[in-house]
C-alpha positions as CSV (number, residue, x, y, z in Angstrom):
1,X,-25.7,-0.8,18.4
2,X,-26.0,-3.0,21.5
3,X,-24.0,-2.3,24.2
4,X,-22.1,-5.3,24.4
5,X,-21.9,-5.5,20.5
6,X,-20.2,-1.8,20.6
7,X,-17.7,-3.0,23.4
8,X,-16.7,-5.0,21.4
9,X,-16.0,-3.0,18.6
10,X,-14.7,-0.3,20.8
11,X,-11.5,-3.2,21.5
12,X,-11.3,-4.3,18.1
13,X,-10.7,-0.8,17.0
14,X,-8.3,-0.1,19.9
15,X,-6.3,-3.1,18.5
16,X,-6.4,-2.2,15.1
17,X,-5.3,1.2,16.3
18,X,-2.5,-0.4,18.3
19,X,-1.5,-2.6,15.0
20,X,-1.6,0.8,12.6
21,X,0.9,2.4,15.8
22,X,3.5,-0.2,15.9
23,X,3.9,-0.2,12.2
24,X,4.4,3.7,12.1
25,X,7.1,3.0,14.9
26,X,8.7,0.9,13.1
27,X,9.2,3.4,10.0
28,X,10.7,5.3,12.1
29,X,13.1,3.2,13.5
30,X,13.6,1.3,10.1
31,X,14.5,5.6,9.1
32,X,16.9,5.9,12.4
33,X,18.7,2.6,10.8
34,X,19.0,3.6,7.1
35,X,18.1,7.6,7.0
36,X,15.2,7.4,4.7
37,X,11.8,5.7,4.5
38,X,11.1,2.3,2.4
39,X,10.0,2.7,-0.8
40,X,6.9,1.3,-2.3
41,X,9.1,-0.2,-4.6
42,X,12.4,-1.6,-6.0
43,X,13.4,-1.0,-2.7
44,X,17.2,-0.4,-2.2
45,X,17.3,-2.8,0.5
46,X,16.9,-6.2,-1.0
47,X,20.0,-5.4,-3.0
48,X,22.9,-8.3,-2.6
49,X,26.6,-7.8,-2.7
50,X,27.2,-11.5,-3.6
51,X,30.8,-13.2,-4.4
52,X,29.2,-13.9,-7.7
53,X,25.7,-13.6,-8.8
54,X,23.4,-14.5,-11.7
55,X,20.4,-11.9,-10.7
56,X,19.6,-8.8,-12.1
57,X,22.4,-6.5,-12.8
58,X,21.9,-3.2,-11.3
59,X,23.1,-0.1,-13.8
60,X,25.8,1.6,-11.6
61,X,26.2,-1.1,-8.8
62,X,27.8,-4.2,-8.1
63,X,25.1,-5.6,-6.8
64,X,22.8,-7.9,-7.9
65,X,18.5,-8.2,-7.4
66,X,17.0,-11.4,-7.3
67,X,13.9,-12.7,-9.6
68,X,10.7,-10.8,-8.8
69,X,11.7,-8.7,-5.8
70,X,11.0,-5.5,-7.2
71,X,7.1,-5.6,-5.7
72,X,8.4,-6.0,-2.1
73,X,6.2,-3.6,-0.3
74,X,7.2,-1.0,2.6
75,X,5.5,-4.2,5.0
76,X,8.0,-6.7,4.2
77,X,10.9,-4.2,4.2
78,X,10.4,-3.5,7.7
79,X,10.0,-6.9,9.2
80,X,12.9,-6.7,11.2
81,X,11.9,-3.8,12.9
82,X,8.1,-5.4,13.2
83,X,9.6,-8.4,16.0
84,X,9.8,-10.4,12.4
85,X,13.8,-10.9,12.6
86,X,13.3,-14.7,12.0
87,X,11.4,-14.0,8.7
88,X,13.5,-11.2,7.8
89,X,16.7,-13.4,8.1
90,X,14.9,-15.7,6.3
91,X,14.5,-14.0,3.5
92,X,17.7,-12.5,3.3
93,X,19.5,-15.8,3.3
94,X,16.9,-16.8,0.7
95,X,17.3,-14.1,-1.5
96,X,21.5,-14.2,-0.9
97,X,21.4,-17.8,-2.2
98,X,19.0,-17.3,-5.0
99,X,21.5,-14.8,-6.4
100,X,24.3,-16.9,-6.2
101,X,22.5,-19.7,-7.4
102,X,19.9,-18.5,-9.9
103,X,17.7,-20.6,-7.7
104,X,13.4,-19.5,-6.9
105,X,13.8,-16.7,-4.0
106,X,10.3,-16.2,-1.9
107,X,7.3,-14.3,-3.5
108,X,4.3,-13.2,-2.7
109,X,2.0,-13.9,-5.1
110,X,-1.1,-15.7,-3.3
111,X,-1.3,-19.1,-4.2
112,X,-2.7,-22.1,-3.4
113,X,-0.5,-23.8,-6.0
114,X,2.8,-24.1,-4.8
115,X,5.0,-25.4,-7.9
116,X,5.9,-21.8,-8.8
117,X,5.7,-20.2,-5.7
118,X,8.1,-22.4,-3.3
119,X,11.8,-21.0,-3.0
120,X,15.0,-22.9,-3.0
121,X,16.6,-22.0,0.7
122,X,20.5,-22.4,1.1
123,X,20.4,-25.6,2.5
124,X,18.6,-26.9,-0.9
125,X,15.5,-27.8,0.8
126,X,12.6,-26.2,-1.2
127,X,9.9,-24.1,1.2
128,X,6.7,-22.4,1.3
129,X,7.5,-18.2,1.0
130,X,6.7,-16.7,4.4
131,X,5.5,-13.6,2.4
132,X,2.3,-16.1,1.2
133,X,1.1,-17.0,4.7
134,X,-1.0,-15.1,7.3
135,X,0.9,-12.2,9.0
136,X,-1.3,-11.5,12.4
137,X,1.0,-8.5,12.3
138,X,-1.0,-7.0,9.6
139,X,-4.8,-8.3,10.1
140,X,-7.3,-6.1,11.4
141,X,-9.6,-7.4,14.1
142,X,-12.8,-5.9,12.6
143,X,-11.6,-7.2,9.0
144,X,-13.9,-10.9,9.0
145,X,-12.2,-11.9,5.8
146,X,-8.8,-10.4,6.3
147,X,-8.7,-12.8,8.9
148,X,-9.7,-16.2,7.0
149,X,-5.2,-15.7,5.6
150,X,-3.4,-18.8,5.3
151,X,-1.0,-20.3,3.4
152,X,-1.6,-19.4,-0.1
153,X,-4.1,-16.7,1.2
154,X,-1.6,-13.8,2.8
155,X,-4.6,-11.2,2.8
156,X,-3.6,-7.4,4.6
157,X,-5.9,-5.0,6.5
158,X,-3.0,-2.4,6.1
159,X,-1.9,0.1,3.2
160,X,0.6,2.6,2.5
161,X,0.3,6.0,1.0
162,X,0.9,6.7,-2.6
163,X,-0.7,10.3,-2.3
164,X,-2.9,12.4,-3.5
165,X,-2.6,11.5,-7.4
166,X,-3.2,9.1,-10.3
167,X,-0.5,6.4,-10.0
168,X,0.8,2.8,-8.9
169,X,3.7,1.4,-7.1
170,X,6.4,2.2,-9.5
171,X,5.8,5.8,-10.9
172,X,7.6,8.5,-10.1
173,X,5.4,10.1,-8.4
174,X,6.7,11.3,-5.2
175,X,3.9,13.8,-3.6
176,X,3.3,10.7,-1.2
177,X,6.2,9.8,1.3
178,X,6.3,6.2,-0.6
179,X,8.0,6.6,-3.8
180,X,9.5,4.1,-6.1
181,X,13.3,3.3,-5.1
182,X,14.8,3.5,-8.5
183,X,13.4,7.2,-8.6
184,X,14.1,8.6,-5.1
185,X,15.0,7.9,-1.3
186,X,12.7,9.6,0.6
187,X,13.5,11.0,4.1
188,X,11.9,12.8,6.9
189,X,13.6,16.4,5.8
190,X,11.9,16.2,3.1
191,X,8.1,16.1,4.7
192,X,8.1,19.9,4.6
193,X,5.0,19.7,5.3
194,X,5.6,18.2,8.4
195,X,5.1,14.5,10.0
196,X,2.3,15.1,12.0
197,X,0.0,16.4,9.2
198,X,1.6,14.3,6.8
199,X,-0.5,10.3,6.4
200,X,1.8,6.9,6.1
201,X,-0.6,4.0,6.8
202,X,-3.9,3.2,7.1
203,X,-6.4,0.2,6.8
204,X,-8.4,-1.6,3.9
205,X,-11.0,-3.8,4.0
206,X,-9.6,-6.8,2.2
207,X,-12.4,-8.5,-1.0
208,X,-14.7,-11.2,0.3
209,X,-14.4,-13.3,-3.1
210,X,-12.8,-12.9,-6.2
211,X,-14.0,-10.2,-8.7
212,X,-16.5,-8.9,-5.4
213,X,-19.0,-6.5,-6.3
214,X,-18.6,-4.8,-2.4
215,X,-17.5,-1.5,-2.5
216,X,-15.2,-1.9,0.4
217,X,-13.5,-4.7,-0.7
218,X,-14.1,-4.7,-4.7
219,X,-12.5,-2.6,-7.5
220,X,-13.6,-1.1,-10.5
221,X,-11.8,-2.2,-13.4
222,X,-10.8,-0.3,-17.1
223,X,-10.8,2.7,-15.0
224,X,-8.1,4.0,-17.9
225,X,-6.6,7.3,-17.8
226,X,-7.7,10.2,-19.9
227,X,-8.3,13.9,-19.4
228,X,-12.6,12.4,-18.8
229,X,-11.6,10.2,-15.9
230,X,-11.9,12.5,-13.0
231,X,-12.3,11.1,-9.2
232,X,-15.9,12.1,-9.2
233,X,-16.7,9.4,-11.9
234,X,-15.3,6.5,-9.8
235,X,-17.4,7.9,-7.2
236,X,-20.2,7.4,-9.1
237,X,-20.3,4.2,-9.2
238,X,-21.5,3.5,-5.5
239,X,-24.8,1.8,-5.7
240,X,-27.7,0.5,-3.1
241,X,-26.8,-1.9,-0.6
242,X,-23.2,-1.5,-0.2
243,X,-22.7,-2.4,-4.1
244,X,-20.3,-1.4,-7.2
245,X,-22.4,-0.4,-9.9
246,X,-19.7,-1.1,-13.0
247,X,-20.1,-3.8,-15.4
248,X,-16.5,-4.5,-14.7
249,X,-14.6,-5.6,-11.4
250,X,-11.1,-6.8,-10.7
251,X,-10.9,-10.5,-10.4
252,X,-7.7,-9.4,-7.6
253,X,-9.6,-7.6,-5.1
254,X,-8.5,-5.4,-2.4
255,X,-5.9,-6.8,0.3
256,X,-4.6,-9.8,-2.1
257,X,-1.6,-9.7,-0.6
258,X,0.2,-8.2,1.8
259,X,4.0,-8.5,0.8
260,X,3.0,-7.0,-2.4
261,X,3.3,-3.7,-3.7
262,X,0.8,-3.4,-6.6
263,X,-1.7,-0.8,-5.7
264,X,-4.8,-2.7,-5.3
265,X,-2.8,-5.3,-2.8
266,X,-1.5,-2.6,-0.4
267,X,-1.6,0.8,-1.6
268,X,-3.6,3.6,-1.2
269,X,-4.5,7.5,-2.4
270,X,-5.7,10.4,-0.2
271,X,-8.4,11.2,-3.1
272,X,-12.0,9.4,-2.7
273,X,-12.9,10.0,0.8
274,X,-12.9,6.1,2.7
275,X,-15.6,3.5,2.3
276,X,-15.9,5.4,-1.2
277,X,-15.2,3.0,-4.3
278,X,-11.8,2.3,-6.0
279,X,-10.9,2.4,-9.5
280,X,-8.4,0.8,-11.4
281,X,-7.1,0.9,-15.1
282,X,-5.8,-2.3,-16.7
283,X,-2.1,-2.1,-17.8
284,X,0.1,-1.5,-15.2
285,X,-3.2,-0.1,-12.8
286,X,-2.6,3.3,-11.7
287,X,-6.1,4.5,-10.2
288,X,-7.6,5.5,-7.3
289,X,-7.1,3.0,-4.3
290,X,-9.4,4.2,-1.3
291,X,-9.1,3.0,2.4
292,X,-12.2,1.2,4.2
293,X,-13.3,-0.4,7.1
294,X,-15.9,-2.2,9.0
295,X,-15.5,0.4,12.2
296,X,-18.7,2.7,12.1
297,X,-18.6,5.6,9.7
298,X,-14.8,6.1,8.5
299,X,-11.0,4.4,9.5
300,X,-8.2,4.4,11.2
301,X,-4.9,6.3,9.9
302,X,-1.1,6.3,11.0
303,X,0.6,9.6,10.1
304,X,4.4,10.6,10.3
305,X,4.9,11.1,13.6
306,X,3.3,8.1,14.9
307,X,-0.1,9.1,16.4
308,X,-2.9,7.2,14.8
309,X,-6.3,9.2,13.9
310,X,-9.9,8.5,13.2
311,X,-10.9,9.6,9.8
312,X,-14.5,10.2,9.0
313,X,-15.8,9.0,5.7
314,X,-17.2,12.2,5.1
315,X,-13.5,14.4,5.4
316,X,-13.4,17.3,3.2
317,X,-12.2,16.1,-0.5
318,X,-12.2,19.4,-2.4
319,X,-13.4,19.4,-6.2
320,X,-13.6,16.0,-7.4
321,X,-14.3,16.8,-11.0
322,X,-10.9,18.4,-11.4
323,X,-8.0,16.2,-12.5
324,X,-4.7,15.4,-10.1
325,X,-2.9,18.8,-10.6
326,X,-5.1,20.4,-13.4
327,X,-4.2,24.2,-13.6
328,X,-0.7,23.6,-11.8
329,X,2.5,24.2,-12.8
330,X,4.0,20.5,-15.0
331,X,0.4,19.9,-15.1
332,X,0.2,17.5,-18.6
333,X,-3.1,15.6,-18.8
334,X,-1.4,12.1,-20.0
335,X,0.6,12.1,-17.5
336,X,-0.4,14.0,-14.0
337,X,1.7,12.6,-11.7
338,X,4.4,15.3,-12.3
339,X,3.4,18.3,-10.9
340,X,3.7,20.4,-7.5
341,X,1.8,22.4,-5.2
342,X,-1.7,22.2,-3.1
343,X,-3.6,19.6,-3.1
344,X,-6.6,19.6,-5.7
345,X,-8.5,17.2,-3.0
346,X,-9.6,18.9,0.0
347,X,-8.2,18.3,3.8
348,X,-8.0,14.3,2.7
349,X,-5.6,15.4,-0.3
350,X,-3.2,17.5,1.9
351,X,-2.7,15.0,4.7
352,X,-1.3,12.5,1.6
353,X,1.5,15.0,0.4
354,X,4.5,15.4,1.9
355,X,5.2,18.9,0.3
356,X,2.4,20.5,-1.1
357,X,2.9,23.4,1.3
358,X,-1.1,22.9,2.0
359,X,-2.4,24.9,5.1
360,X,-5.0,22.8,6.1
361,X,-4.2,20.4,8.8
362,X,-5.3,16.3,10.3
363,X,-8.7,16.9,11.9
């Protein structure tokens, strides 16, 4: 690489670094304020006490959610704490009204259409949802099409963990530190295995086009689960030149949206090693969601306590021909997100669990 072409990727991957950083700090400081960590999903706090309400009832609660904010993501739930208070506030009075009201709150599905994807604000006015324009906040520097966003377009360079397993946003799962709110509240005591060994964030290459064949950016689709489709067969479809090899691709790809908590949007598992490829099933799209990048030969990661690491694409991944959990204690082959203990996948594996009581440690 050219010397002047390499100093410039040396600062774009000092500023993605510094982007991955601030949105680490800000999990912790969104923990200091309400003693746990955000959820992936269903998150607890877009909740409204309202004076009277037409949302969704909440079993157990007087409070109400509004329509369709059950895919917020961990991003949008700590905008306040991202220097985002004016979009934060905005949504809160957005969301406060719509329950009241019965009236559109803000989505984030990506759009260029905006009849069903405006919101009604309290002043009746009708506006374009700040969750589907371009958020610099999370757009990595070295990410060409991450960085086309605009309204309608709200494309993310940055993912959360979902662990070292076979799920989506909503399961129970819980070996990750991101777990579905209506399940559990996760909190730093419970990172047993400690914050510094223990991965939050990290970044994505976002799909050049619709249903992309680019194994960065693309996904395999019909990836379904059964006790045949182990890790190692969605690595096998890497082809020549950067390529997916499957028949079938997501239309959706990779960094759709980043307000959005569905896996392929902004989630990802510590199972495929990065730059590998990413397999979905159809349904509800559990899979395995890898991280990439365009920086040279792996990514950048944020982990619990803050400090943000290199990870090469060729980290240890253990045995991927064994399924999530096979030969553990709960282990059931339909459903293998509920089990405990070591990570089946290597070094990369035990840095996405929280307590797997693994003694290998972040390179």
């Amino acid at each position: 690489m050219p010397a002047v072409q390499a100093a410039r990727e040396a600062a774009r991957r000092m500023q993605c670094t510094n982007k991955i950083k601030q949105i680490c700090t800000a999990t912790h400081n969104f923990h200091d304020a309400h003693k746990r960590v955000p959820s992936s999903y269903l998150d607890s706090l877009w909740l409204i006490q309202p004076p009277a309400g037409t949302g969704e009832a909440i079993p157990n609660s007087t409070k109400r959610r509004g329509h369709c904010l059950d895919a917020y993501n961990p991003f949008v739930t700590i905008l306040s704490f991202m220097e985002q208070q004016m979009v934060y506030d905005e949504l809160i009075g957005a969301i406060t009204y719509g329950v009241q009201t019965d009236a559109n709150d803000p989505q984030y599905i990506p759009s260029t259409l905006p009849s069903s994807n405006q919101y009604t604000a309290p002043d009746g006015t009708t506006k374009d949802s700040p969750l589907r324009n371009r958020m610099n906040l999370y757009l990595c520097p070295s990410d060409g099409t991450a960085n086309q966003a605009e309204l309608g377009k709200p494309y993310g360079s940055y993912r959360y963990c979902r662990g070292d397993i076979w799920c989506q946003d909503r399961a129970a799962e819980t070996r990750g530190v991101f777990g579905g709110g209506h399940w559990i509240h996760i909190t730093f005591s419970n990172i047993i295995d400690g914050t510094s060994n223990t991965v939050f964030y990290a970044e994505s290459v976002v799909g050049d086009t619709e249903s992309t064949r680019e194994i960065k950016g693309g996904i395999v689709a019909g990836f379904d689960w059964n006790p045949n489709y182990q890790p190692s067969k969605c690595a096998a479809y890497r082809g020549a030149n950067g390529e997916l090899t499957s028949a079938a691709v997501r239309a959706e790809p990779k960094g759709w949206s980043w307000g959005c908590s569905l896996i392929y949007c902004s989630a990802f598992h510590t199972v495929l090693p990065p730059n590998a490829p990413s397999c979905l099933s159809d349904g509800d799209n559990p899979g395995y969601m890898t991280v990439s990048s365009n920086h040279p030969g792996g990514v950048n990661i944020g982990m619990g306590d803050s400090a943000v690491k290199f990870i090469s694409e060729t980290i240890n991944t253990g045995d991927l021909t064994k399924l999530p959990g096979e030969g553990k204690p709960g282990f059931i082959a339909g459903d293998p997100h509920q089990w405990t203990g070591p990570s089946e996948y290597g070094i990369w594996g035990a840095m996405g669990t929280m307590a797997g009581r693994e003694s290998a440690t972040a390179p």
